[in-house]
Each structure stands twice: as structure tokens, then as C-alpha cells.
C-alpha positions in Angstrom: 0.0 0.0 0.0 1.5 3.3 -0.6 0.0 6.2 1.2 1.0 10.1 0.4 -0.2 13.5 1.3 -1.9 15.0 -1.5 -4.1 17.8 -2.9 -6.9 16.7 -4.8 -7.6 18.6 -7.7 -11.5 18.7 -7.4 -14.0 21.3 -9.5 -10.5 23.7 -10.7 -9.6 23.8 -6.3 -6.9 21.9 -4.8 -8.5 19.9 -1.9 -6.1 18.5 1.2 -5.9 15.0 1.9 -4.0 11.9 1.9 -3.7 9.7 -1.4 -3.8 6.0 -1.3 -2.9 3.0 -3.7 -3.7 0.0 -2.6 -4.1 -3.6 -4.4 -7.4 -2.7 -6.3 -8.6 0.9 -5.6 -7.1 4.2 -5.1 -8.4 6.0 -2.8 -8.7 10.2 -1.8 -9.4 10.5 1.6 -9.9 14.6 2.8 -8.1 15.7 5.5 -10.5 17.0 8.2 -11.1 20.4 7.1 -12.0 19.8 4.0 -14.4 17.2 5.1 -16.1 20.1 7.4 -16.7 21.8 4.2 -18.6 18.6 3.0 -16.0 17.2 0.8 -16.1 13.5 0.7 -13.8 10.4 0.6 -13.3 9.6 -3.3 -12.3 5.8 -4.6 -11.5 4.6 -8.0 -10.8 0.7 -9.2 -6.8 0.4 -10.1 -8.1 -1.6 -12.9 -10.0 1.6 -14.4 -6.5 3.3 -14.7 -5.4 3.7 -17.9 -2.6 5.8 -17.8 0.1 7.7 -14.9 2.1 10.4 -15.7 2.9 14.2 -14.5 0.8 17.0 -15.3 3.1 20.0 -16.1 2.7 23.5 -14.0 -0.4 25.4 -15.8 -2.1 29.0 -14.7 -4.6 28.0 -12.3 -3.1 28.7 -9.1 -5.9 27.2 -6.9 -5.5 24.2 -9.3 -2.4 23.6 -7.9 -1.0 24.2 -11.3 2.0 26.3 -9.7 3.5 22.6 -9.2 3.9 19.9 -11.3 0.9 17.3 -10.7 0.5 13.5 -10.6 -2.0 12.9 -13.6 -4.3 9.6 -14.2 -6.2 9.0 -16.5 -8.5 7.0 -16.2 -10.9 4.9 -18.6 -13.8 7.1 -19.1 -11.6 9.8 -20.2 -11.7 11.5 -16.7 -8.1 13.1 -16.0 -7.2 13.1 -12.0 -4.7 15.0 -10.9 -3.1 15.3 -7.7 0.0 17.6 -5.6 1.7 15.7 -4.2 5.6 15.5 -2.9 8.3 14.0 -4.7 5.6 14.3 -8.2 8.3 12.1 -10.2 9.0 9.4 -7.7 5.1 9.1 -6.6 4.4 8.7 -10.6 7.1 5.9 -10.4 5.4 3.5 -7.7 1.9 4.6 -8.8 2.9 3.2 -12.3 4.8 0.4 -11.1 2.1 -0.8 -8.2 -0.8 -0.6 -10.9 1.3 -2.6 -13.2 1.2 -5.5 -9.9 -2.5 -4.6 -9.3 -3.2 -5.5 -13.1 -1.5 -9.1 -12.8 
């Protein structure tokens, strides 16, 4: 399981939290402020994944776009993206535990 603190990048704002891979989901759970404000725990299936990489700094600064981003996308077309430390070396096990969680 691999467990980081990230800012989810929900509706253009970047939302605190922890980010979490684990054998078959990954999950965004909101750290307790944001919760206050109603935001709620978000969970995706590994296998829905399609792709890891690093979104590149962009404009919006409440998008957390002044930093590079973790990026998935997954199979709907949905891009996630995510601040989190390290951007590089989190893409690295993200892409590498997904490739396990695949078989």
C-alpha cells in the first residue's frame, strides 16, 4: 500500500488529503477540514486506470498548477490529478504498483 499527502484537484480547487494505492482501488481521503466543508472520501478501481504520468505546471493557481501534478487518467476519459511530494518518484510507484494490481 502506498499512502502520500496529496491535494486533490476537485472542480479547478486543490483539496487537502492523503492519497492512497492500494491492491485494487485508489483511494482520496480529505483531510479534516475539508471534510467540514462537505468534501467526501473519493475511490476509483486500479483496474480503471489507464494511464500515470505528470501534469506540467499550468495557470490555475488554486488548481495547484504552480507545481507539477500527478496525472491519471482513467478509462472514461476523466483526468485526475493530484500535488503531491516528490511528483516524479510518486508517478514511479503509482505506475509500477498498478502494473502489480493489473496481474
Amino acid at each position: 500500500m502506498l499512502r502520500v499527502p496529496a491535494n486533490f484537484v476537485h472542480r479547478g480547487i486543490a483539496r487537502g488529503g492523503n492519497l492512497f494505492l492500494t491492491n485494487g482501488r485508489v483511494v482520496f481521503q480529505p483531510n479534516s477540514v475539508e471534510s467540514w466543508f462537505g468534501l467526501k472520501a473519493h475511490s476509483w478501481s486500479c483496474d480503471s486506470v489507464m494511464s500515470v504520468g505528470v501534469a506540467r505546471r499550468g495557470a490555475n493557481l488554486f488548481g495547484g498548477a504552480v507545481r507539477c501534478r500527478l496525472r491519471l487518467v482513467m478509462a472514461d476519459g476523466t483526468v485526475l490529478r493530484f500535488v503531491v511530494p516528490k511528483v516524479d518518484k510518486v508517478a514511479g510507484q503509482v505506475a509500477s504498483m498498478l502494473r502489480l494490481a493489473g496481474g
